[in-house]
Residue frames relative to the residue before (quaternion, step in Angstrom):
aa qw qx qy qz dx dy dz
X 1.0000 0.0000 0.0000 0.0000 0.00 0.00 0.00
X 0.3675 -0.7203 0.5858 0.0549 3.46 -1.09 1.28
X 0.2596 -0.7710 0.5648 0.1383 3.77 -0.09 1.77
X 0.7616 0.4339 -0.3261 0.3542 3.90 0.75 0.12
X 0.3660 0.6875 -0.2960 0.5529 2.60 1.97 0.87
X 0.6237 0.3613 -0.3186 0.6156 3.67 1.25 -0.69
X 0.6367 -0.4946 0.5271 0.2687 3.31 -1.79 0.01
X 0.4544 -0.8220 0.3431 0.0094 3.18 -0.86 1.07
X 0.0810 -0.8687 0.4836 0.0700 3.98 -0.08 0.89
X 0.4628 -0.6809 0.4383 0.3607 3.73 -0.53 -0.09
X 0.4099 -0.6052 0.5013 0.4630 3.42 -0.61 -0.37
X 0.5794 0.4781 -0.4660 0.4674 3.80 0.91 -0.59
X 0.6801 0.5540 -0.2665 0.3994 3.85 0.83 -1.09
X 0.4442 0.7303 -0.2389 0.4608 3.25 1.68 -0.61
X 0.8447 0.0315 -0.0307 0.5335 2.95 0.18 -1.58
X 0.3784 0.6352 -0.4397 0.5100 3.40 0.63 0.54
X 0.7853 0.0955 -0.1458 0.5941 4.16 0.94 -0.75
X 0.8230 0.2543 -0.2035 0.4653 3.66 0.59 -0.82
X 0.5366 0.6962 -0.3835 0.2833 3.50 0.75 0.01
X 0.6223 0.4318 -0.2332 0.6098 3.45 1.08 -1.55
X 0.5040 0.3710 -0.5706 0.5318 4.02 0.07 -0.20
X 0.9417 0.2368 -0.2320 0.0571 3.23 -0.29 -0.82
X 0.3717 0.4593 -0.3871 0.7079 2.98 1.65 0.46
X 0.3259 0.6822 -0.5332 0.3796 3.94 0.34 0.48
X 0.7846 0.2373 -0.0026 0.5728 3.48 0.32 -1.89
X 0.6688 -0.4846 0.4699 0.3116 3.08 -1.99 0.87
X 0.6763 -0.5512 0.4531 0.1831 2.98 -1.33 0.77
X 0.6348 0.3650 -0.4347 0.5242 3.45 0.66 -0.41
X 0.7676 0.4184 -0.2922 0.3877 3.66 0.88 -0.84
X 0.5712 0.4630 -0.4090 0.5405 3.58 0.95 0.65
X 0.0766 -0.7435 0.6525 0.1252 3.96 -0.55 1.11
X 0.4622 0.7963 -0.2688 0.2830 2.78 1.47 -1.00
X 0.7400 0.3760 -0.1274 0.5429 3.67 0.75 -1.49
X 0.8159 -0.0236 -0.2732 0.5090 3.75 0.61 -0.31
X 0.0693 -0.7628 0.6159 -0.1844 3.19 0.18 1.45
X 0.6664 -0.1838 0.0190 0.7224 4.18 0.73 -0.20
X 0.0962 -0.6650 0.7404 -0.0169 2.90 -1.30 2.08
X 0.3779 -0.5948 0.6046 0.3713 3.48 -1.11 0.79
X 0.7373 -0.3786 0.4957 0.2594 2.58 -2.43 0.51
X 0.4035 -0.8180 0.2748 0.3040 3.52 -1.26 0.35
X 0.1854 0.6146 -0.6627 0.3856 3.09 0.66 1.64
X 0.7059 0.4125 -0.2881 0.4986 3.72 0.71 -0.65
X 0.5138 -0.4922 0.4923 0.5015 3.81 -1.33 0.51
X 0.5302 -0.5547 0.5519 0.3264 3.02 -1.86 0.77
X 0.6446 0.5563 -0.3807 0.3606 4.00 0.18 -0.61
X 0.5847 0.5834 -0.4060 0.3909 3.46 1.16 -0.82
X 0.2796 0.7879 -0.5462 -0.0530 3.28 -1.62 0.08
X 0.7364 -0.5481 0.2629 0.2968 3.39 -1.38 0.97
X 0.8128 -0.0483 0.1581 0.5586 3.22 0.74 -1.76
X 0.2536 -0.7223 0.6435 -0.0010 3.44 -0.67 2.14
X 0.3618 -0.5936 0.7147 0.0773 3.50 -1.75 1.10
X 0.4841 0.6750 -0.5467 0.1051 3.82 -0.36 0.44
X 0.5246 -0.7080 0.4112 0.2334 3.21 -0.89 0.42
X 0.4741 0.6395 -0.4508 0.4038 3.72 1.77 0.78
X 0.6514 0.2110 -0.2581 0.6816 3.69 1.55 0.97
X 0.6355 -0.5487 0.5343 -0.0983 2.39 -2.00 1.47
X 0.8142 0.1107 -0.0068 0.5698 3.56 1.10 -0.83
X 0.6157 -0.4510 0.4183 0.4925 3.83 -0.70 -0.29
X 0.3081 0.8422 -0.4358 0.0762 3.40 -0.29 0.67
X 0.4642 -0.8046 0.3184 0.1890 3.23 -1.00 1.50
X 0.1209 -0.8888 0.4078 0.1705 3.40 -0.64 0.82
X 0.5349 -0.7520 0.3142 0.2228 3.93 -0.94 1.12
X 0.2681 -0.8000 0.4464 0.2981 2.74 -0.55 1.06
X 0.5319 -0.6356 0.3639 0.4250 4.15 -1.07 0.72
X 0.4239 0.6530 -0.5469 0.3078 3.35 -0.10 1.05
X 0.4801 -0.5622 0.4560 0.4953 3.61 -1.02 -0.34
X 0.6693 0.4303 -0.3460 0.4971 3.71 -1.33 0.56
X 0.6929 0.5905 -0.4054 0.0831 3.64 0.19 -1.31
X 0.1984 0.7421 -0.5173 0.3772 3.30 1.01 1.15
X 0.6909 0.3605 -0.1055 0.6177 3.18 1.05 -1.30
X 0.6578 0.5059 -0.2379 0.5047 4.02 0.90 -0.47
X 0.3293 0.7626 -0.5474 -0.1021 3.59 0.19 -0.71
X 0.5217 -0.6706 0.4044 0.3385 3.27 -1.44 1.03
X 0.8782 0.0485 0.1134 0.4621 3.30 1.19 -0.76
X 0.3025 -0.7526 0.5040 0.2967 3.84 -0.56 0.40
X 0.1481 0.7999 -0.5575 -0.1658 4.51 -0.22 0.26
X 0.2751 -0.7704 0.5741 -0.0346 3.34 -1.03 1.05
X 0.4404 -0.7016 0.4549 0.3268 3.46 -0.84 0.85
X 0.8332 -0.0546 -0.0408 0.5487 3.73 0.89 -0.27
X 0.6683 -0.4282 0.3732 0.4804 3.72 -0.94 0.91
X 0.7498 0.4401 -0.3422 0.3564 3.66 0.34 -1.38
X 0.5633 0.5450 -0.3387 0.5205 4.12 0.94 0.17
X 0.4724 0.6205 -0.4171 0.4667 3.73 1.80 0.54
X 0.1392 -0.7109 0.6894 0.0000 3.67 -0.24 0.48
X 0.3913 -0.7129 0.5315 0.2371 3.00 -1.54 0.13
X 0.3811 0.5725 -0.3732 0.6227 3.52 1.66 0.43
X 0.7331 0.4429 -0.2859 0.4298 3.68 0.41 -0.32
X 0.4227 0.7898 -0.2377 0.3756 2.85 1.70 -1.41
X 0.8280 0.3920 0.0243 0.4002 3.04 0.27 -2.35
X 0.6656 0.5288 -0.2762 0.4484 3.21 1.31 -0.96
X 0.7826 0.3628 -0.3713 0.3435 3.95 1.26 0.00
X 0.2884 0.8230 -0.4566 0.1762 2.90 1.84 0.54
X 0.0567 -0.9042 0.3883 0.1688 4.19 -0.71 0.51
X 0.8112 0.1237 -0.0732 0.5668 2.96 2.21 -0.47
X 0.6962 -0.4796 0.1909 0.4989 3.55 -0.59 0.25
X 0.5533 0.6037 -0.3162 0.4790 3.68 1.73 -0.27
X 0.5636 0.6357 -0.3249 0.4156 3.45 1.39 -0.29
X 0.6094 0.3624 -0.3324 0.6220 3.58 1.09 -0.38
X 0.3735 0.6266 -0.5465 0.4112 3.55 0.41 0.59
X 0.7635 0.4482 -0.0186 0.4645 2.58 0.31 -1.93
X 0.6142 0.4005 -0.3697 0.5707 3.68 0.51 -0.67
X 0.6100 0.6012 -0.3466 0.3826 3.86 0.26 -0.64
X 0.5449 0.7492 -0.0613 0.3715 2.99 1.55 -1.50
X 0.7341 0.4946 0.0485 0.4626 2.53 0.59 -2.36
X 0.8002 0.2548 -0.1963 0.5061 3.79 0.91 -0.73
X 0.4855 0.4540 -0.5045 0.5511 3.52 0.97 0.16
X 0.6771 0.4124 -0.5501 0.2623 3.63 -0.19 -0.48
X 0.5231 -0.6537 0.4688 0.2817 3.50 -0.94 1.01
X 0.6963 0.3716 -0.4532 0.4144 3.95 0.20 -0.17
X 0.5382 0.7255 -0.2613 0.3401 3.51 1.15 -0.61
X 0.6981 0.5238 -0.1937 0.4482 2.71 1.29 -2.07
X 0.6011 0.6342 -0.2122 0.4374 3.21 1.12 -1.40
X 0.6794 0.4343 -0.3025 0.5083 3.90 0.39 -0.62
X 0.7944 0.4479 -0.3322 0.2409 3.55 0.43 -1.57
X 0.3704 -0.8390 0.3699 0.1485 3.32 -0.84 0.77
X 0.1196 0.6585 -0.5832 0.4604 3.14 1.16 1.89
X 0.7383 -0.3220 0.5016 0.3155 3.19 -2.37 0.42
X 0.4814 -0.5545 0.4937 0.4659 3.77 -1.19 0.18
X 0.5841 0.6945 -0.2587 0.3310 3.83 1.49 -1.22
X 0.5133 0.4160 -0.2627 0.7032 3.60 1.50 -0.82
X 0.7797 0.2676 -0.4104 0.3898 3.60 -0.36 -0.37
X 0.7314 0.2524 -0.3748 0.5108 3.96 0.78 0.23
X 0.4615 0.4998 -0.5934 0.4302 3.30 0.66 0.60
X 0.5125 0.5755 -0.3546 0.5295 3.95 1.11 -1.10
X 0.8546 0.3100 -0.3227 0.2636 3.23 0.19 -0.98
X 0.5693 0.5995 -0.3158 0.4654 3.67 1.42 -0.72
X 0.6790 0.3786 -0.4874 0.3976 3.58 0.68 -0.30
């Protein structure tokens, strides 16, 4: 999957529309927001893939740096089910990202929604 293929969000535009919703609700009542917490070498607030309903399509969001075409800070998706596992892989940026993807498919409601093979979701998980 080709991330300059999806539609693009800042990060100021980010948190500026989809952020404050989500830091709105309690934490237990958002899966949505820590849906893949990095490990704690990585800030805790950060994250890979955001559920919010301020997009319509999978869209990739920049991170504020130079390059972050090639970097992104973050993938947000209007619903878990719009995760693939090509997309998955394709926002991976650092060796903390297969954490988090590991993460992300072991968790049993997750697994259970995403709409991959069971074989892609234990290969994700074994690595």
């Amino acid at each position: 999957m080709n991330l300059t293929d999806l539609p693009h969000m800042t990060w100021t535009e980010f948190s500026r529309t989809a952020l404050p919703k989500l830091k709105a609700g309690a934490r237990e009542d958002s899966p949505q927001y820590v849906l893949c917490p990095y490990d704690s070498m990585e800030k805790f607030y950060r994250r890979v893939v955001v559920v919010t309903d301020t997009v319509s399509v999978p869209t990739v969001v920049r991170a504020p740096r130079a390059r972050s075409n090639r970097k992104p800070a973050a993938v947000a998706l209007p619903d878990l089910a719009a995760l693939t596992l090509p997309l998955a892989q394709s926002i991976v940026r650092v060796g903390t990202d297969y954490i988090v993807l590991r993460q992300l498919f072991t968790d049993a409601l997750v697994r259970d929604r995403f709409p991959s093979g069971e074989e892609s979701v234990r290969g994700v998980a074994a690595a």
